[in-house]
N, C-alpha and C positions, 0 to 999 in steps of 0.2 A: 841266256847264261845258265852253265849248269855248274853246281859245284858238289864234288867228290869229297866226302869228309873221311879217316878213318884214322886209327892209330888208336881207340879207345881200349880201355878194358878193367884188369882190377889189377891195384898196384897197395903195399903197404905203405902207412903212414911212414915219411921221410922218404918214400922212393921217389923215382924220377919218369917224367913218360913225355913223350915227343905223338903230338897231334899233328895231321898233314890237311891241306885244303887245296887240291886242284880246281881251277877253272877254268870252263873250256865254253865255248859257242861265243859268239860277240861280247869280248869282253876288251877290246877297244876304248871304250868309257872307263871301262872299271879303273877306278884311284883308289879308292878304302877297301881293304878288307881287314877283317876281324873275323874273331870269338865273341861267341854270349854262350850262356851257360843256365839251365833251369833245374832248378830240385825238386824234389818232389814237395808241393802245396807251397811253392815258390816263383814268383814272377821270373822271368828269361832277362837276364841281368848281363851288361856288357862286363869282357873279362878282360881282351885285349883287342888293338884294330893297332892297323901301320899303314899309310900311303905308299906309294907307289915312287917317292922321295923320302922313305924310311921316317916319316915322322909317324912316333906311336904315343899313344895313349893305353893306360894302365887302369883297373879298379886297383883304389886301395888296400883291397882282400889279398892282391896278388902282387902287389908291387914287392923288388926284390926278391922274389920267389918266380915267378913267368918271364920268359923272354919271347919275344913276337920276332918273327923273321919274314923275310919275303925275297924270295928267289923268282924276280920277274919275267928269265927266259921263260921259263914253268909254270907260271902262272901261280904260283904254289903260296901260301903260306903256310909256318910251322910256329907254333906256340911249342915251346920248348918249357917242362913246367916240374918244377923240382921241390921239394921239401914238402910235399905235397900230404894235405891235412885231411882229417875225414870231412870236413866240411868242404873243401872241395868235390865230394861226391857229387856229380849232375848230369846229365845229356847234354853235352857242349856239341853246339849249332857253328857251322861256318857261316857268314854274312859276308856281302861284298854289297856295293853301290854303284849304280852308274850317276858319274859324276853330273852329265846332262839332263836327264831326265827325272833325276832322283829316284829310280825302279832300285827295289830294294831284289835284293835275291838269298834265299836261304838253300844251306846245304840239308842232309837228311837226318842231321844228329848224330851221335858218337858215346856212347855208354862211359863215362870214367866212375869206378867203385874204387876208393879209399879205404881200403876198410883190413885189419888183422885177424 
């Protein structure tokens, strides 16, 4: 399984920015995918994850602020992520799971800078 991250970059406090995660190779298994998110001198911390049945899960940092989506033709997930703070700043990771074997798979990172 390979997953394609991109959509990052530098956005002002209160702006808005749309993250994409394709995946591709045997992904058959795959149920979960998500976001996790690392800052700098900070552990890689989950942001958002959706099933493959739309059920998501939220970090409290980002609830009512992030929306997770999942476009199954596509394989795609999009964190749709608004009002968006400096402490949002981080390298936000795509993650997906294969449901059977538990193989976890990371995308390659994504630069988001909050910052005026």
């Amino acid at each position: 399984v390979q997953l394609q991250a991109s959509g990052g970059g530098l956005v002002q406090p209160g702006g808005s920015l749309r993250l994409s995660c394709v995946a591709s190779g045997n992904i058959f298994d795959i149920r979960t995918m998500g976001w996790y998110r690392q800052a700098p001198e900070k552990e890689r911390e989950l942001v958002a994850r959706i099933t493959t049945g739309d059920s998501t899960n939220y970090a409290d940092s980002v609830k009512g602020r992030f929306t997770i989506s999942r476009d199954n033709a596509k394989s795609t997930v999009y964190p749709q992520m608004a009002s968006l703070k400096p402490e949002d700043t981080a390298v936000y990771y795509c993650r997906a799971v294969n449901y059977r074997t538990g193989a976890v798979y990371w995308g390659q990172g994504t630069l988001v800078t909050v910052s005026s």
